[in-house]
C-alpha positions in Angstrom: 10.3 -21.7 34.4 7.6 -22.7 32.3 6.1 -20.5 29.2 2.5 -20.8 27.5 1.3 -20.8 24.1 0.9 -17.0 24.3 4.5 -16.8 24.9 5.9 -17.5 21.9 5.4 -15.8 19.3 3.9 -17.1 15.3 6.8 -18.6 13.4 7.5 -16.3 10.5 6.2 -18.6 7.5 2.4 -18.7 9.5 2.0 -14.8 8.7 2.9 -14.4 4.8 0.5 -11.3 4.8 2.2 -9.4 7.2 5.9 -8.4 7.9 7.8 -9.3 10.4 10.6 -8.2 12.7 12.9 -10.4 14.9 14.9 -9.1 17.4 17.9 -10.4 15.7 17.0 -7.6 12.4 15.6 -5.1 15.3 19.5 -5.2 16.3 20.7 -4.8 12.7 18.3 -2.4 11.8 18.9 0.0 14.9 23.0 -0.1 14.0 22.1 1.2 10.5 19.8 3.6 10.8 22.2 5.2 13.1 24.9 5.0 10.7 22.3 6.7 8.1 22.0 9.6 10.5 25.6 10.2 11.1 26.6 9.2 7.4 23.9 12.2 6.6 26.1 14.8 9.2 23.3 15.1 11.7 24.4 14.5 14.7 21.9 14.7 17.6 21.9 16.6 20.9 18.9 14.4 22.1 16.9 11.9 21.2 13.1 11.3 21.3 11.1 8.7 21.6 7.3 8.0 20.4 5.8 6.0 23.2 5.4 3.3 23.1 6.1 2.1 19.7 9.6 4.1 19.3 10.9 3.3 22.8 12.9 0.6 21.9 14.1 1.9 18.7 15.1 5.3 20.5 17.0 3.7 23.3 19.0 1.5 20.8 19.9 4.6 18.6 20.8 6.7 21.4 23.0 3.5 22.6 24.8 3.4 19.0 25.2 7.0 18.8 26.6 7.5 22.4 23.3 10.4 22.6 22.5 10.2 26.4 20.3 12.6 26.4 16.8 10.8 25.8 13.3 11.7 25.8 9.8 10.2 25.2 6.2 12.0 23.6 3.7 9.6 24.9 1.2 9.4 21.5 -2.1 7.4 21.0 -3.0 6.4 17.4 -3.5 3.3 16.9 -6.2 1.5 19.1 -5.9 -2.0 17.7 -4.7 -3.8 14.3 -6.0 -1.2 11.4 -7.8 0.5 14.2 -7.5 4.5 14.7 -8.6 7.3 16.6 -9.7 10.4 14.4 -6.2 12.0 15.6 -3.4 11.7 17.5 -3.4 12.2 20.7 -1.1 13.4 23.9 -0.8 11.5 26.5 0.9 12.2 30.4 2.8 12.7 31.2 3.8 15.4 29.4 7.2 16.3 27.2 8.7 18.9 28.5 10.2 20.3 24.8 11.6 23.6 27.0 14.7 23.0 26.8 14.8 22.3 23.1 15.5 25.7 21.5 18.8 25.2 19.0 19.2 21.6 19.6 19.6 19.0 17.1 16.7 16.4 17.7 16.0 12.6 16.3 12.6 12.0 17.0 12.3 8.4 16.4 9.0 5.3 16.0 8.4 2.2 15.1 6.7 3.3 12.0 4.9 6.0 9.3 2.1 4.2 8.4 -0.3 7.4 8.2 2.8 9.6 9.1 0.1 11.5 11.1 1.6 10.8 14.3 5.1 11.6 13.2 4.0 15.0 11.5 2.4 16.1 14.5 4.9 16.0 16.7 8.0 17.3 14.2 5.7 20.4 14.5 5.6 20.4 17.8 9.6 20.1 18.8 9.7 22.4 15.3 7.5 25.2 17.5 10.2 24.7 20.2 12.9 25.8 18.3 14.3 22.3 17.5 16.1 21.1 14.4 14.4 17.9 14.2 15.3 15.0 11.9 12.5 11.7 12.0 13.9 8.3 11.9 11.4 5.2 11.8 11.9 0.8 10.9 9.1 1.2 8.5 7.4 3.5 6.1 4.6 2.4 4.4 3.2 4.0 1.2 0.0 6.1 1.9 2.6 8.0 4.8 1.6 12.3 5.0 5.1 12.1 6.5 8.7 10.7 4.8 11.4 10.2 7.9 14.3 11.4 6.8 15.7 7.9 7.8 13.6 4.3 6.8 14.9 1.2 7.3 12.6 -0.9 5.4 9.4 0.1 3.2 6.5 -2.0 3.3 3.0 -2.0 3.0 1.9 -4.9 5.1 1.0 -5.1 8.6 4.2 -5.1 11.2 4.2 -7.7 13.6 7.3 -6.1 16.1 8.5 -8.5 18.2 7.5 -6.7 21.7 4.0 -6.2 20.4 3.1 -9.4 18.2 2.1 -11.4 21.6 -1.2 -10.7 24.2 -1.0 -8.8 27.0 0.2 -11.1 30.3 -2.6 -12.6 31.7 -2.2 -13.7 35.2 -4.7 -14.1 37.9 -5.8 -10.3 39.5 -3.9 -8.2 36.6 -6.3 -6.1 34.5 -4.8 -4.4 31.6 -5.1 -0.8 32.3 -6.2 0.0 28.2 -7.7 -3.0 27.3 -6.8 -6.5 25.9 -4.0 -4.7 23.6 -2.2 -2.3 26.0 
Protein backbone atom coordinates (compact mmCIF):
# COMPACT_ATOMS: atom_id res chain seq x y z
CA UNK A 1 0.00 0.00 0.00
CA UNK A 2 1.32 3.11 -0.98
CA UNK A 3 0.10 6.81 0.39
CA UNK A 4 0.63 10.39 -1.35
CA UNK A 5 1.45 13.59 -0.13
CA UNK A 6 -2.18 14.40 0.37
CA UNK A 7 -2.28 11.64 2.76
CA UNK A 8 -0.63 12.77 5.47
CA UNK A 9 -1.50 15.29 7.15
CA UNK A 10 0.78 18.90 8.18
CA UNK A 11 2.98 18.21 11.11
CA UNK A 12 1.65 20.25 14.03
CA UNK A 13 4.65 22.83 14.30
CA UNK A 14 3.86 23.91 10.23
CA UNK A 15 0.33 25.46 11.43
CA UNK A 16 1.19 27.74 14.56
CA UNK A 17 -1.96 29.84 13.58
CA UNK A 18 -4.34 27.27 13.82
CA UNK A 19 -5.23 24.53 16.40
CA UNK A 20 -4.95 21.26 16.05
CA UNK A 21 -6.43 17.95 17.01
CA UNK A 22 -4.80 14.48 16.79
CA UNK A 23 -6.69 11.53 17.07
CA UNK A 24 -4.72 10.60 20.05
CA UNK A 25 -6.49 14.02 22.12
CA UNK A 26 -9.87 13.27 19.88
CA UNK A 27 -9.69 9.91 22.17
CA UNK A 28 -8.92 11.80 25.36
CA UNK A 29 -11.15 14.52 24.70
CA UNK A 30 -14.32 12.26 23.81
CA UNK A 31 -13.68 10.14 27.47
CA UNK A 32 -13.89 13.51 29.27
CA UNK A 33 -16.51 15.25 27.93
CA UNK A 34 -18.55 12.26 28.71
CA UNK A 35 -17.39 12.24 32.16
CA UNK A 36 -18.48 16.13 32.22
CA UNK A 37 -21.97 15.10 31.24
CA UNK A 38 -22.41 12.35 33.66
CA UNK A 39 -20.30 14.21 36.50
CA UNK A 40 -23.10 17.08 35.69
CA UNK A 41 -26.17 14.20 36.40
CA UNK A 42 -27.40 14.34 32.85
CA UNK A 43 -27.69 11.27 31.69
CA UNK A 44 -28.87 10.77 28.07
CA UNK A 45 -31.71 8.72 26.54
CA UNK A 46 -30.15 9.52 22.98
CA UNK A 47 -27.64 11.09 21.40
CA UNK A 48 -27.43 13.38 18.39
CA UNK A 49 -25.10 14.05 16.10
CA UNK A 50 -24.38 17.32 13.83
CA UNK A 51 -23.42 15.97 10.42
CA UNK A 52 -20.82 15.78 9.55
CA UNK A 53 -18.66 17.61 11.89
CA UNK A 54 -20.22 15.89 15.21
CA UNK A 55 -20.42 12.35 13.81
CA UNK A 56 -17.35 11.29 15.18
CA UNK A 57 -17.59 13.03 18.38
CA UNK A 58 -21.29 11.63 18.87
CA UNK A 59 -20.41 7.97 18.16
CA UNK A 60 -17.48 8.14 20.60
CA UNK A 61 -19.68 9.69 23.43
CA UNK A 62 -22.44 7.38 22.89
CA UNK A 63 -19.65 4.51 23.03
CA UNK A 64 -18.31 5.94 26.56
CA UNK A 65 -21.70 6.42 27.87
CA UNK A 66 -23.06 3.00 26.86
CA UNK A 67 -26.15 5.53 24.93
CA UNK A 68 -27.16 3.27 22.00
CA UNK A 69 -29.58 5.11 20.91
CA UNK A 70 -27.97 7.60 18.26
CA UNK A 71 -29.07 10.06 15.89
CA UNK A 72 -27.75 12.57 13.25
CA UNK A 73 -29.23 16.41 11.94
CA UNK A 74 -27.57 16.75 8.72
CA UNK A 75 -26.58 20.75 8.94
CA UNK A 76 -24.76 23.01 6.32
CA UNK A 77 -22.77 26.06 7.56
CA UNK A 78 -19.69 26.18 6.72
CA UNK A 79 -18.83 26.09 2.93
CA UNK A 80 -15.05 26.27 3.12
CA UNK A 81 -12.31 27.63 5.70
CA UNK A 82 -13.99 31.10 7.09
CA UNK A 83 -16.62 30.57 4.52
CA UNK A 84 -20.56 30.63 5.43
CA UNK A 85 -23.88 30.46 4.12
CA UNK A 86 -26.22 33.37 5.46
CA UNK A 87 -27.84 30.47 7.72
CA UNK A 88 -27.90 27.18 8.51
CA UNK A 89 -29.27 24.95 6.68
CA UNK A 90 -31.20 21.24 6.70
CA UNK A 91 -30.15 18.84 4.84
CA UNK A 92 -31.85 14.98 3.91
CA UNK A 93 -32.38 13.19 4.91
CA UNK A 94 -34.34 14.37 7.43
CA UNK A 95 -34.29 13.89 11.56
CA UNK A 96 -37.10 12.38 12.55
CA UNK A 97 -37.26 14.31 16.30
CA UNK A 98 -40.96 12.35 16.76
CA UNK A 99 -39.99 10.34 19.13
CA UNK A 100 -38.25 12.83 21.23
CA UNK A 101 -40.98 14.13 23.56
CA UNK A 102 -39.52 13.75 27.50
CA UNK A 103 -36.27 12.41 26.56
CA UNK A 104 -33.01 13.49 27.69
CA UNK A 105 -30.89 14.52 24.53
CA UNK A 106 -26.98 15.31 24.00
CA UNK A 107 -26.84 16.95 20.85
CA UNK A 108 -23.28 17.01 20.14
CA UNK A 109 -20.43 18.92 17.07
CA UNK A 110 -17.27 19.47 16.43
CA UNK A 111 -17.49 23.01 17.38
CA UNK A 112 -19.44 26.66 18.42
CA UNK A 113 -17.68 28.82 16.41
CA UNK A 114 -20.86 31.13 15.52
CA UNK A 115 -22.99 28.80 17.79
CA UNK A 116 -25.51 29.52 15.03
CA UNK A 117 -25.76 25.99 14.05
CA UNK A 118 -25.91 24.64 17.46
CA UNK A 119 -28.68 27.19 18.57
CA UNK A 120 -30.77 26.26 15.86
CA UNK A 121 -31.16 22.96 16.27
CA UNK A 122 -31.44 22.99 20.48
CA UNK A 123 -34.65 24.78 19.36
CA UNK A 124 -35.60 22.51 17.22
CA UNK A 125 -35.27 19.08 19.48
CA UNK A 126 -36.49 21.90 22.32
CA UNK A 127 -39.98 22.27 20.08
CA UNK A 128 -40.04 18.44 20.25
CA UNK A 129 -40.36 18.15 23.71
CA UNK A 130 -36.65 17.24 24.41
CA UNK A 131 -34.52 18.17 27.32
CA UNK A 132 -31.53 18.83 25.43
CA UNK A 133 -28.01 19.39 26.74
CA UNK A 134 -25.10 20.64 23.85
CA UNK A 135 -21.73 19.18 24.00
CA UNK A 136 -18.96 20.43 21.47
CA UNK A 137 -14.42 19.93 21.34
CA UNK A 138 -14.33 23.61 20.79
CA UNK A 139 -15.91 26.93 21.61
CA UNK A 140 -14.62 29.86 20.27
CA UNK A 141 -15.25 33.31 21.58
CA UNK A 142 -17.75 35.35 19.33
CA UNK A 143 -20.20 31.83 19.95
CA UNK A 144 -24.45 33.08 20.11
CA UNK A 145 -24.39 29.67 21.76
CA UNK A 146 -22.30 28.19 25.12
CA UNK A 147 -22.54 24.09 25.13
CA UNK A 148 -23.12 23.14 28.28
CA UNK A 149 -19.97 20.97 27.82
CA UNK A 150 -16.48 22.41 26.00
CA UNK A 151 -13.56 20.63 25.90
CA UNK A 152 -11.11 23.19 24.79
CA UNK A 153 -11.71 27.12 24.07
CA UNK A 154 -9.93 28.60 21.31
CA UNK A 155 -10.12 31.17 18.85
CA UNK A 156 -8.08 29.88 16.01
CA UNK A 157 -8.94 27.82 13.07
CA UNK A 158 -9.41 23.82 13.93
CA UNK A 159 -7.67 21.58 11.75
CA UNK A 160 -9.78 18.03 12.90
CA UNK A 161 -7.95 15.25 11.97
CA UNK A 162 -10.74 13.70 9.53
CA UNK A 163 -11.16 17.06 7.85
CA UNK A 164 -7.47 18.66 7.68
CA UNK A 165 -6.70 16.54 4.33
CA UNK A 166 -8.35 16.91 0.44
CA UNK A 167 -10.94 15.11 -0.68
CA UNK A 168 -9.67 11.51 -2.37
CA UNK A 169 -8.84 12.05 -5.73
CA UNK A 170 -8.78 9.11 -7.84
CA UNK A 171 -9.42 8.70 -11.44
CA UNK A 172 -13.53 8.91 -12.37
CA UNK A 173 -14.60 10.12 -8.62
CA UNK A 174 -16.16 13.65 -8.57
CA UNK A 175 -16.82 15.06 -5.22
CA UNK A 176 -20.46 15.39 -4.98
CA UNK A 177 -20.12 19.23 -3.11
CA UNK A 178 -17.09 20.31 -4.43
CA UNK A 179 -13.23 20.12 -3.74
CA UNK A 180 -14.14 20.30 0.25
CA UNK A 181 -16.97 17.76 0.68
Amino acid sequence: MTFSDTDVPPAPELTPDREVLTWDQFGVASRELAREVLRSGFVPDVVVAIARGGLLLAGSISYALGVKSCGAMNIEFYTGVGERLPEPVMLPPMFDDSTLDGKRVLLVDDVSDSGRTLAMVDQLLKASGADVRTVVLYTKPGTVHVPHYTWKDTDRWINFPWSVLPVVQVEGYVPTHGADA
